[in-house]
Structures are given as C-alpha cells and as structure tokens.
N, C-alpha and C positions, 0 to 999 in steps of 0.2 A: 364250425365244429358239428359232427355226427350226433346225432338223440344217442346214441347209443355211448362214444365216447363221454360225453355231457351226466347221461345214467353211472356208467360205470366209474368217473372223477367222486361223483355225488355218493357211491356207494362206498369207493374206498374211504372220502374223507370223513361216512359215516360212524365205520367201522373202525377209523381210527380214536376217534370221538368217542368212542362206547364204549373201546377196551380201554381207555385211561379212565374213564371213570365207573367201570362196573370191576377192573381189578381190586380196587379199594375193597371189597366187602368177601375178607375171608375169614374160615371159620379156622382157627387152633385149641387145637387138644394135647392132652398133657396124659401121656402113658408111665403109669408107676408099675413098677415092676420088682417084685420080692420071689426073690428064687422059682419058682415056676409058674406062680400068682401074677398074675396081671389086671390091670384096670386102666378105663380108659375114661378122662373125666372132659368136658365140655368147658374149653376157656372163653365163656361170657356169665356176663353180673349176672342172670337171669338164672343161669342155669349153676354158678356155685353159692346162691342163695337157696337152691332149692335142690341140696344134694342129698340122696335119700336115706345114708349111713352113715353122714359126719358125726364125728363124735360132739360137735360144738358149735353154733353157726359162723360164717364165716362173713367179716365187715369189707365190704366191697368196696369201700371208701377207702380203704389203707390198700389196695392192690396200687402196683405197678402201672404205667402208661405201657411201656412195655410188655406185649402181652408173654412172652413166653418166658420174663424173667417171673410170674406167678408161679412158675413148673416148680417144685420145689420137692424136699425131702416133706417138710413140714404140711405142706399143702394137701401131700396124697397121704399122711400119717392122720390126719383131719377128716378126710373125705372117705378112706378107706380104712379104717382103724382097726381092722381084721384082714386087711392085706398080707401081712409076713406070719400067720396061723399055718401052722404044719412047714414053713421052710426053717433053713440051719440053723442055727443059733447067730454066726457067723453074717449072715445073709443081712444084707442093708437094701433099704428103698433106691433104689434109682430112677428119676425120672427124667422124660424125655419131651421134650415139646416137637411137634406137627403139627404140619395144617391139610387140610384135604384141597380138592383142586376148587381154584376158584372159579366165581363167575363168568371171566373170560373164558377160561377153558372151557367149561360148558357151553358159551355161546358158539365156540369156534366148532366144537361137534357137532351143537344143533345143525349151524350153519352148514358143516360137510352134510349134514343127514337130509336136510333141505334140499341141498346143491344135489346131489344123488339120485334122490327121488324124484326131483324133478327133471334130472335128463332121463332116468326110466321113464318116466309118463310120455315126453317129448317120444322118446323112443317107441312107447306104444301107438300113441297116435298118428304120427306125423304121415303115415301113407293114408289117413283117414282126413285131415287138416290140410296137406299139401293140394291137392287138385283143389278144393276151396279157398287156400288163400290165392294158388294164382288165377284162378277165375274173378276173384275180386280186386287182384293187384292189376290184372289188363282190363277189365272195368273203369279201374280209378284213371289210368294210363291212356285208355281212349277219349276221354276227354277233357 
C-alpha cells in the first residue's frame, strides 16, 4: 500500500472519529417572542443562573435533561419580564428552541478553508518547488 493511500485511510478514519465525538457539544437557545419584542436567551446552567433581567433567580436543578423542553412560556416570562411591554393585550409569549451550528460544522469549514488555502500556496509556488524537487527526486534515484 502507497504512503499516500495509508495518509489518506488514516485521515479519513480520523475525521470520522472527530465528528462523532465533537458533534456532541451544541449550544441551544430559546427565542421568546411577544408581538414585535423579541429575546433571545442562552440554554446552559451557566448562563440561566446569571440572566441579567430575571424577575426571580432560576433553580437549575429542577430543569429538564432535555434541553429544549426548558423553552417555555414561563421560562422567558422569568428571564424577560418586560418582554410583551407596548404589544396587544391579546399577544402571548411564544417561544421557540434552536441551536446554532455545531462543532462539526465548524471543523468541516475550517477544514474546506485549510484545503483551499493550501492548493492556493501549492499553486503559488509550485513552478518555484518543481525544478527542486525533481533535482532532488533524480539525486535520490541515481543511487
């Protein structure tokens, strides 16, 4: 087997390794929304211990495993307590769980942005590189 095939076995089965275990770590947020009002609050212990309008603090002990079943009416009534100020009378909380992109995702960018950049440079140098490496490939070749 080629050094190259052997690299390229070894990369894939990296990158398959990585994205099962760096998909695990996503962030969800919990969008309330009262007639033209919006808010958009942070689902971890961290950051609904330390929400900077709640009308009440909030026991992180009694949430959910579940993280988007926290989303709640009651949740963003709590965090945002002048949320539905100036909408209808009519107008109720609705809120909405997302998560932004994860970890994978990100790495799969970096990884195009890498891959990219690095056939631009290939591309820049390679009439710079080429007569050097085969000067040194019929060096090794002669004997």
């Amino acid at each position: 087997m080629s050094w190259w095939r052997r690299w390229t076995s070894l990369l894939l089965l990296l990158s398959v390794v990585l994205s099962g275990a760096l998909a695990k770590d996503v962030t969800k947020f919990c969008k309330c929304t009262c007639g033209q009002n919006s808010t958009i609050i942070e689902l971890t212990k961290f950051a609904l211990e330390h929400l900077p309008h709640a009308s009440k603090p909030i026991d992180v002990g009694t949430l959910m495993p579940n993280v988007c079943m926290n989303c709640t009416r009651l949740l963003c009534g709590i965090a945002e307590p002048q949320l539905c100020d100036g909408a209808a009378v009519d107008e109720e909380i609705v809120p909405l769980c997302f998560q932004r992109d994860s970890l994978q995702d990100e790495l799969i960018v970096v990884g195009f942005l890498l891959l990219v950049g690095g056939l631009l440079a290939w591309a820049t140098i390679r009439d710079r590189v080429g007569p050097l490496a085969d000067r040194l490939w019929n060096q090794y070749n002669n004997y």
